[in-house]
N, C-alpha and C positions, 0 to 999 in steps of 0.2 A: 575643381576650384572655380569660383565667381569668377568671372572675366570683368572687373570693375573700371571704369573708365576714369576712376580718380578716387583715392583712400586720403581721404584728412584723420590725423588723432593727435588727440592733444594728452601731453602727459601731464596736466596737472593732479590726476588724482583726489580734485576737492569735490567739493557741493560745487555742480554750475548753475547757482542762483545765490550767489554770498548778498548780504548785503550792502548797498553803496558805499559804507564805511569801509568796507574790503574790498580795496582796488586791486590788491594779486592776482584776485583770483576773477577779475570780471574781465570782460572783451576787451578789446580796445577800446580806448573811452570816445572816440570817433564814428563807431557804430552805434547807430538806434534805428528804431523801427520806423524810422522816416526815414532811412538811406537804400531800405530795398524796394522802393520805389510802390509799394500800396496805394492805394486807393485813398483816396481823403477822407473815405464812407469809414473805411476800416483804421487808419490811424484817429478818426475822431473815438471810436469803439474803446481801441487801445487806451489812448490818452484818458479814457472815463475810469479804464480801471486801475487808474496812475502809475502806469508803467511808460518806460521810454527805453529803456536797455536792454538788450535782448541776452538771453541765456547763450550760452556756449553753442550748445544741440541746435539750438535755433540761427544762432546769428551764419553759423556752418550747415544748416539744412535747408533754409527757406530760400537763399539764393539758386540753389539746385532744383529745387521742388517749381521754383515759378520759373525756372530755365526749360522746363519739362521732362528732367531724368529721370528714371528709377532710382528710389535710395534704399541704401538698408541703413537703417540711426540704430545706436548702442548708445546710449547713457545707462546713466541711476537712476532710478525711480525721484521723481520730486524733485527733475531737474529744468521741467519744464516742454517734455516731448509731446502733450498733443495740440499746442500753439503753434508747435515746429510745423506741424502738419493744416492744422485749422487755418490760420492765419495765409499760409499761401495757397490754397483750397478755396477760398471765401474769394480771392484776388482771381484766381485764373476761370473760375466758370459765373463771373461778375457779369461778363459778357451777358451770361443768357436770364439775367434777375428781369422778371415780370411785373407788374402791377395787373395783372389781369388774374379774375377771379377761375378763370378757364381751368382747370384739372391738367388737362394738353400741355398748355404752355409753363408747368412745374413738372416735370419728368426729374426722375434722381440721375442729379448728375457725376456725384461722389458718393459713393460705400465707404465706411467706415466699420473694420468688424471687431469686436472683441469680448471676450473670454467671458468677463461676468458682467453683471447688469450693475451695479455700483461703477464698476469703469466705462459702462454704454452711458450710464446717465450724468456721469462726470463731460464727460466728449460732448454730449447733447449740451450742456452747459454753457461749456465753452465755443460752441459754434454759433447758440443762443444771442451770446453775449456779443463777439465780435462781429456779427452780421445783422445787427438788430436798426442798424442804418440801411439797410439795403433792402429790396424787395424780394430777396434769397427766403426759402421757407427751409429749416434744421427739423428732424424728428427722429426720435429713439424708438425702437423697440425691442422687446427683451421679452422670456418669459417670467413662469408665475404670476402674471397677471392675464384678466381677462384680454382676449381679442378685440372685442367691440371698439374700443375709445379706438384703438391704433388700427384697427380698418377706416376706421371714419378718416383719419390722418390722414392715411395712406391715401386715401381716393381723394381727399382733395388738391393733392397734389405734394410733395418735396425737392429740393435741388439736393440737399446733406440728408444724407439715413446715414443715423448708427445703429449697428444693430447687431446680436450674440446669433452664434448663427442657427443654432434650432430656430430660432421663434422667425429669422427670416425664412428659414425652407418655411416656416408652415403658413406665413403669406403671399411665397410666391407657387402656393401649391393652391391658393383661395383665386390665386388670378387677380391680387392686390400690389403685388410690388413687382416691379417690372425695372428688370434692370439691361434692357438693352439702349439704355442712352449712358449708360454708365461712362465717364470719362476717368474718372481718377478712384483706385483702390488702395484703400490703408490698410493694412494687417496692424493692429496694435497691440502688446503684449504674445507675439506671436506665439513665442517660447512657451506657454502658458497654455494657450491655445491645444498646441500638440501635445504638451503633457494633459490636459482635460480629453483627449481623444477626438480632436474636432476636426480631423485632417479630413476622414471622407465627408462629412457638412461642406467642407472648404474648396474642396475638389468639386462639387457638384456646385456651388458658386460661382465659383469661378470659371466654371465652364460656361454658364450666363451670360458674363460680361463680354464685349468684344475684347476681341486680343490687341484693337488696337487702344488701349489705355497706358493710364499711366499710373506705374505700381508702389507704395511704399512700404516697407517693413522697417518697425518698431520692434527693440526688443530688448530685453537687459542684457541676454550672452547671445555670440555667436556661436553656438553648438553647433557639430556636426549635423542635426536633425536640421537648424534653422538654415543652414546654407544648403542644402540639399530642397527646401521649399523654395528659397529664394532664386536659386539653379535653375527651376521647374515654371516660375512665374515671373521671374523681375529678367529685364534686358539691359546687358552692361549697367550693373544698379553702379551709384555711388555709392561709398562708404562712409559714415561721418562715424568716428568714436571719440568719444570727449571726456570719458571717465577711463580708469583702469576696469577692465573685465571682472566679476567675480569680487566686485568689493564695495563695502558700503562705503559711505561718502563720510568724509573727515569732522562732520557735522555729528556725527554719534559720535557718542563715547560711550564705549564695551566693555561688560563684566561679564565674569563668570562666580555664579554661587553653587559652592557643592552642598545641595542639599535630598535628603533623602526624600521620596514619593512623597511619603505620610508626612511630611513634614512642609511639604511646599505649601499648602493653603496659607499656616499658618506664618510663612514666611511674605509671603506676599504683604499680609496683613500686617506686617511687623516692617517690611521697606516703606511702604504706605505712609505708616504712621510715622516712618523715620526721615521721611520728606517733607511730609507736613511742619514734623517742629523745626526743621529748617528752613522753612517759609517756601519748601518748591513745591508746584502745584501736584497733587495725589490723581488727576485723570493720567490715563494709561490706558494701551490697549494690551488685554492681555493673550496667548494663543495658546489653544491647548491642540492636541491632534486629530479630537473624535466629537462627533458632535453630543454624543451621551454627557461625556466626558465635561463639553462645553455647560450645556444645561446646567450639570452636579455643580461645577465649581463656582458660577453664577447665582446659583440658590445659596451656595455656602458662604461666601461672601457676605452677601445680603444680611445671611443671621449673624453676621461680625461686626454688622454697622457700615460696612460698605455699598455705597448706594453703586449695582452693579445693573449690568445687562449682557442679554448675549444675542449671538448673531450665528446663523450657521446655515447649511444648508435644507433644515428641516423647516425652519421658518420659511412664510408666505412672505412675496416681496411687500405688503401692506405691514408686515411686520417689523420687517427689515427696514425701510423707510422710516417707522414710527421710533425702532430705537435707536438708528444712529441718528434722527432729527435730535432724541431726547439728548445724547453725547453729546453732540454738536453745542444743543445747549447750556450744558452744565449739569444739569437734572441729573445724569449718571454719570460715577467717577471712574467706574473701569467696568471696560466693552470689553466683553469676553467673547474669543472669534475664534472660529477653525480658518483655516488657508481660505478660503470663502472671501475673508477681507483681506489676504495679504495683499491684496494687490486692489487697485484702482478705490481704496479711499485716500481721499484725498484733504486731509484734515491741519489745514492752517498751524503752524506752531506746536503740533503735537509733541508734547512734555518728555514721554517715557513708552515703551514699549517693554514687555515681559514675556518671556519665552515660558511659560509652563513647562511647557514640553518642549524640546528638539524635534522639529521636525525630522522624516525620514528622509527628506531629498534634501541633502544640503544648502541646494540652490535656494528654495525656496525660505531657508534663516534670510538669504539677502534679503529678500522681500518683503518678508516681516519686520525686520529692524530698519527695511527703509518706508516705512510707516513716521518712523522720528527723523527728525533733523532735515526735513525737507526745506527747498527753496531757502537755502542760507540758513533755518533756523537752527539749534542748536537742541540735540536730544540726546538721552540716555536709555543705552537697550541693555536688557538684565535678562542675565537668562539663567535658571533656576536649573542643576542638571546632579540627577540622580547616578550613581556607580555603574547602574544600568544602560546607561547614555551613553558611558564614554565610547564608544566607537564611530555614534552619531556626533559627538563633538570633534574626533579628530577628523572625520568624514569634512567638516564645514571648517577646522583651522585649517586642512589641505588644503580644499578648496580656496582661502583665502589668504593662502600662503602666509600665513602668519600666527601667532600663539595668541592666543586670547586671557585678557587678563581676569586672572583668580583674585578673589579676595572673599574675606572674612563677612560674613551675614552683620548687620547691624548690631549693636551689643542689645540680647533681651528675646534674639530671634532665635528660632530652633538651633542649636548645634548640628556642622552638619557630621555623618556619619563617618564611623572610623573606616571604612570602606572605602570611602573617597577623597579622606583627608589627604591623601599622598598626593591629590594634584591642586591642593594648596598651594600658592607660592608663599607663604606666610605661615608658620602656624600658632601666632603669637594671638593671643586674646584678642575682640574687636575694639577696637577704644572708637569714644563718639566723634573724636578728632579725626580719625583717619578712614573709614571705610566711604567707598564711592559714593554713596547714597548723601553725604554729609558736606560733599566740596559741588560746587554748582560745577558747570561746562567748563574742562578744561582741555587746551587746545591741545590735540593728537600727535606724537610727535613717532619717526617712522617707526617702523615694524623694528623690534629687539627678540634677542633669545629671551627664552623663558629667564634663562641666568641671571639676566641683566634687570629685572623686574625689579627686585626688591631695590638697590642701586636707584633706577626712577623714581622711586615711589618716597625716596627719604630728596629728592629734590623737587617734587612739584610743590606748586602752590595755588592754593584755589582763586578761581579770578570769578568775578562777577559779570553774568553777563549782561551785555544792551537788550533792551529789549527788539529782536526783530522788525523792519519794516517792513518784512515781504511777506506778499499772502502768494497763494501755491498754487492758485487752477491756472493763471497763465505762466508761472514758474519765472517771472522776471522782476524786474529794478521794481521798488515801490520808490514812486516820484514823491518828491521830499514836497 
């Protein structure tokens, strides 16, 4: 077991980034990012990107972090965790910020490492952003791209590298990144990490750094794998947990559609169109298992009239940039992704999320369905599941200790198979009044036996939602 010098967790089980209109679920209203005592350099930063409230994760990590402990942080995804980190990172090696164009006097003095390069260059971001008053230099590196640009980087000096850990071993093998001034160590996405096989990269890392630093881990669960790493590197870490373990944030709202393989293209295409004529937005991320897989369904789309794209890991990162810019922009309505993107995009108000496929590792449904309803917004995650599935769905209700709600495809859309009808909770025709896709965000209410399903479903009522004030790379209050 950790030997932790202090465990805080908070049961609220929400989104911790609601926003300001939901005071439940936000800190004390006495806390903001002027009470833990920053820098003016960096509360001016903050205040640019109109935040003044800090998230849960945060308002419970950054006093720890610039006290100088070890922590290990648990949230949800898009609650706001690498400000937890950035933000008192920026504060505590402020000290050594230069104005000299000297190489010498930029030594890195924070590592930042994580799993894929969308979540390297998200962190790069946000270090960007909150230290762009200081004379602190931030810089990413990641592969699939050339070396040149990021040797130039490197040699002219950084305080913050983020960076996946291939592409740093093969600049500290060039004799370009040197991390013996190294003070402060992030693991971000740890969990992640070691299921990608990154542990001997991590070890050989880490053995670089001095031992006397100070170490952070981020990560959605605390597995037995993750506390076993944290054992091995962190010294009396703190513990912050602000969400329930294993569960998406109260901000989604959950379907299940029984549809058969052959049938899911055509199914997608038919919620699509069944969102649009009730005025919700048709962008979506969609996830399939294989990157083949990804390519096919992406092209099939397209000849349906859906302006699509994909993303995976056969793509060059020049391509991957060009099409979640085009997402970002509108230009494509559903991002077709393998596990590649479940993690660290980070996509403002993202509408809907679609499971193509059930993943194989349960865990990682979290992480695709917390693509939606980040930072207080509110999302719907649909997931498409074939007769063949069901053991990967009961895999991910166990895990989530709860039953996942069935319903009826929109009326118009494939019927689904006799096969799987039996985990219907309904098996009454779809009417356009009643199936998920047709009532905007309705609020979650707790976990019920499958029994009691039909029961809810004859008293909810659809509510309209506000539109969002929160945007999601710092995961806090948007200032009115």
């Amino acid at each position: 077991m950790i030997n932790t010098a202090t465990e805080i967790n908070s049961s609220t089980g929400v989104s911790d980034a609601a926003a300001p209109t939901d005071a439940s679920n936000a800190p004390p209203a006495t806390i903001t990012f002027a009470d833990f005592g920053l820098d003016p350099k960096i509360q001016k930063a903050v205040l640019e990107q109109g935040y003044t409230i800090p998230t849960p994760i945060q308002a419970q990590s950054i006093p720890h972090v610039l006290a100088g402990s070890d922590l290990m942080g648990a949230a949800q995804t898009g609650t706001g965790k690498t400000a937890a980190f950035v933000l008192p990172i920026i504060q505590k090696i402020l000290r050594h910020a230069s104005s000299s164009a000297s190489p010498a006097r930029h030594p890195i003095r924070a590592l930042v490492l994580t799993p894929t390069r969308e979540l390297a260059v998200q962190v790069s971001e946000n270090a960007a952003s909150y230290s762009k008053h200081t004379d602190l230099r931030a810089a990413v590196v990641y592969g699939g791209v050339d070396m040149k640009e990021q040797v130039a980087i490197l040699r002219n000096g950084v305080e913050i590298l983020i960076a996946t850990p291939g592409r740093l071993l093969d600049h500290i093998g060039s004799k370009v990144a040197n991390l013996s001034q190294v003070e402060i160590l992030v693991l971000d996405e740890a969990d992640r990490m070691l299921d990608m096989g990154f542990l001997p990269d991590l070890q050989r890392i880490i053995d670089l750094i001095p031992a006397q630093r100070q170490t952070l881990l981020f990560s959605a669960t605390f597995s037995p794998e993750i506390k076993k790493l944290a054992q091995s590197y962190l010294r009396t870490p703190v513990t912050v947990e602000v969400a329930r373990q294993n569960a998406a944030a109260d901000t989604v709202k959950q379907v299940v559609h029984m549809v058969s393989s052959a049938d899911k293209q055509r199914a997608i295409v038919q919620v699509l169109e069944a969102r649009t004529r009730q005025g919700l937005s048709r962008q979506c991320i969609i996830f399939t298992n294989s990157r083949l897989g990804c390519a096919k369904l992406s092209r099939a789309l397209e000849r349906d009239g859906i302006k699509a794209g994909a993303i995976h890991g056969d793509k060059s990162q020049g391509e991957r940039t060009l099409t979640l810019d085009a997402f970002k922009s509108g230009a494509i309505e559903a991002l077709v992704a393998t596990d590649v993107a479940a993690r660290g995009l980070d996509i403002p108000d993202m509408p809907c999320v679609i499971n193509h496929e059930l993943p194989y590792n349960a865990e990682d449904f979290i992480h695709r369905i917390g693509r939606t309803g980040r930072a207080g917004s509110k999302g719907d995650a649909i997931a498409l599941v074939d007769a063949s599935e069901k053991r990967l769905l009961d895999d991910i209700e166990k895990l989530m200790k709860r039953k996942l709600d069935v319903k009826p495809l929109p009326e118009g859309a494939p019927s689904p198979s006799r096969s799987t009808s039996s985990r219907s909770s309904s098996s009454a025709p779809a009417k356009m009044s009643d199936p998920f896709f047709y009532k905007p965000y309705e609020p979650s209410t707790p976990p019920v036996a499958a029994s009691d399903n039909a029961k809810l479903e004859e008293k909810k009522v659809g509510i309209t939602p506000a539109k969002p004030a929160v945007g999601a790379l710092l995961g806090g209050f948007k200032k009115k």
